[in-house]
N, C-alpha and C positions, 0 to 999 in steps of 0.2 A: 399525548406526547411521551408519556413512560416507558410505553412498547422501546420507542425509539434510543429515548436514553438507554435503555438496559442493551439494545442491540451494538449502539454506537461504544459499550463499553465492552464489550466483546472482541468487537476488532480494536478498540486501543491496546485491551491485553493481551489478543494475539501480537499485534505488533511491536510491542513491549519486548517480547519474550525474545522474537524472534533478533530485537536489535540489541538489547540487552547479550547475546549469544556474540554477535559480530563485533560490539564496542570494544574498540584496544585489540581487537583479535588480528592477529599473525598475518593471519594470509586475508585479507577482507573481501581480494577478488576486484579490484579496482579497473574499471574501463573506460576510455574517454570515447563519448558519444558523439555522433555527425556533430552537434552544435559546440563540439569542443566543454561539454561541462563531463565531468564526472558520476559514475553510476557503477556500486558495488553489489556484489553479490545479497548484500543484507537489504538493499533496495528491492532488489526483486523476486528475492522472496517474500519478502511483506505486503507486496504488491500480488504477489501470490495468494498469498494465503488472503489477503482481503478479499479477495474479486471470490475466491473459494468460498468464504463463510457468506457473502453476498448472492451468488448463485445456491446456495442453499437454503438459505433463509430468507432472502427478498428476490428473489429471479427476476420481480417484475423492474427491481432498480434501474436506473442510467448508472453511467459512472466513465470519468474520465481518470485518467490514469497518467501519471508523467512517463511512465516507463511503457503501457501496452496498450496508451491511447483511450477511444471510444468505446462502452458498448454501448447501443441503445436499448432499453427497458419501455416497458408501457405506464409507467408511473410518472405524476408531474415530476417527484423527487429526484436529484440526480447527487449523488457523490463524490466529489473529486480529490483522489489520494495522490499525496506526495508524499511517498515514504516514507525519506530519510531528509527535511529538508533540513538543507547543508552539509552535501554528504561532503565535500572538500573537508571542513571541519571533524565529521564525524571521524 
């Protein structure tokens, strides 16, 4: 299970960094989605950058994604990120 934690700490501090970057920022890029919720720019890039260090380091992952959906991997495991949750608040 150590592999995992160490991995799983990777992408919190990618996505740390990258939200940390957008918190209180100016322009944040705010969109409202078909479902009428909200999704910023700091959303999807973290959503980025996850699926990125995922495709590099576990390819074989699942992973669902609030912002870009499904992929399917060959591993039982599957991930599912939600960036920013409470971007309204964020």
């Amino acid at each position: 299970m150590t592999p995992w934690i160490s991995f799983l700490h990777k992408i919190s501090d990618a996505a740390d960094e990258i939200a940390l970057h957008y918190f209180n920022h100016k322009s944040l890029g705010v969109e409202i989605k078909d479902n009428m919720t909200p999704v910023s720019a700091g959303d999807l890039a973290i959503e980025t950058e996850i699926r990125k260090i995922i495709a590099d380091d576990h390819p074989e992952l699942s992973v669902i994604g609030e912002e870009y959906g499904e992929t399917v991997g060959d591993s039982d495991f599957k991930l599912i990120i939600d960036p920013i949750d409470g971007t309204k608040n964020f």
